[in-house]
N, C-alpha and C positions, 0 to 999 in steps of 0.2 A: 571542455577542460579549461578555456581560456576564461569561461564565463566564471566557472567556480572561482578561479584562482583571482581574478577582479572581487568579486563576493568576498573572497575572503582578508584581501586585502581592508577594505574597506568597513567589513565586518565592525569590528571594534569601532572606531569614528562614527558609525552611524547607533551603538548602540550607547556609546557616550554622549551623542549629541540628546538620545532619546532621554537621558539618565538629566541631563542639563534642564530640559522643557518638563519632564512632569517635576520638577526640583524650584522650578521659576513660574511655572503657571498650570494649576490646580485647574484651570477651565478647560484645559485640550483634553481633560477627562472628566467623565461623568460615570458614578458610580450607576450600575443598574439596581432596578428596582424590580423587583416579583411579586405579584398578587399573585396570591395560593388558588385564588378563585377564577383565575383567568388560566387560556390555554396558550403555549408559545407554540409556533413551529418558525423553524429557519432553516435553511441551507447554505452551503459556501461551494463555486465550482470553481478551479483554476486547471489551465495546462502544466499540467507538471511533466517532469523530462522523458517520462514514458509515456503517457499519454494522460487522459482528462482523471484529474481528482473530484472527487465531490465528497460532501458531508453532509449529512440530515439531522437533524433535531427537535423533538419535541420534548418539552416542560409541560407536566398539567400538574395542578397541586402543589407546585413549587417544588419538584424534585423531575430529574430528566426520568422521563417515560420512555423513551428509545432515541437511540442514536444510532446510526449508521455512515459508515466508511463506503463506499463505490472507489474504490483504487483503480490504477492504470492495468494490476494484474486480472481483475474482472473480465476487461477490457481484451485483453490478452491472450490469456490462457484459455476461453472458452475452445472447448472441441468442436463443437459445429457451432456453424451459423444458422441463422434460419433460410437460409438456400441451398441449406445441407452441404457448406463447402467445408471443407476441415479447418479445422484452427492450425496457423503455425507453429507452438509445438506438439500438436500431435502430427503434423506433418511429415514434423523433421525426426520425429520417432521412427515413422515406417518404415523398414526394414533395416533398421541398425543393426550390428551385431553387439551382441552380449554375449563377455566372456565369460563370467559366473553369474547363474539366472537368483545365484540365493543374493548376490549384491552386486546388482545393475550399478554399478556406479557411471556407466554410460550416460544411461539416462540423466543422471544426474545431473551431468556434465556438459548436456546438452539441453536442458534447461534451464540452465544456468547463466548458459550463454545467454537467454532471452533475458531474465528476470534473475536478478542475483538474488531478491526477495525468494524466489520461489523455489531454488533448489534445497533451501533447507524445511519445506512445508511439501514433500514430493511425500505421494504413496504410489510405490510402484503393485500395479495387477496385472493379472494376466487377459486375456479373448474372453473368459468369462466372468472376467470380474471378481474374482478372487486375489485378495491382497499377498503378495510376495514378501514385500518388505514394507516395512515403516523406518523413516530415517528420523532421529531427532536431535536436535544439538541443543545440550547444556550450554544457557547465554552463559553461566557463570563460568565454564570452561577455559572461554578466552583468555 
């Protein structure tokens, strides 16, 4: 929390000092340039606050060919491992109680707890994998 609130302080002054340098020297940036005939790939990885981000990219022909996101909920949310140990929130599912099974909002609320991202992307099923519920939130709601 103290980190944000630094960040945000600061915020502004550093995106003014940025607005000052490309306003004064046109050299700290270089346009990119694309041959349609050449292939790009790139990636970017950072520690973000839940855990490791990454990004993929490939350009052939001059238009992006695929991109991929690898988020910290990847990360996360997976059910098993490959040593077959459970994921933490399915973990912390096991044997919750649910007081209406037509809307878990339990579950909800306990994934939530992990990933705020992911309580609004939940489908709840049942043992055989039959979907119960689908939740979904209208962004324009808000």
């Amino acid at each position: 929390m103290l980190h944000a609130l630094v960040l945000s302080r600061h915020a502004d002054q550093t995106f003014q000092s940025l607005l000052t340098n490309i306003q004064s020297d046109e050299t700290t940036y270089i346009a990119p340039t694309i041959d349609p005939d050449k292939e790009y790939k790139g990636y970017g990885m950072i520690e973000a606050p839940r855990g490791l981000l990454s990004h993929w990219l490939r350009i052939k022909g001059g238009l992006v060919e695929n991109y991929q996101a690898v988020v910290p909920t990847t990360w996360n949310a997976g059910p098993m491992d490959g040593n077959g140990k459970v994921g933490p929130y399915e973990a912390s599912l096991v044997g919750l109680k649910i007081e209406d099974p037509t809307k878990p909002l339990e579950v909800i609320r306990v994934i939530h707890s992990f990933d705020p991202c992911m309580a609004c992307a939940v489908h709840v099923m049942d043992y055989k994998g039959q979907s119960l519920s689908e939740f979904r939130i209208d962004p324009n709601a808000l």
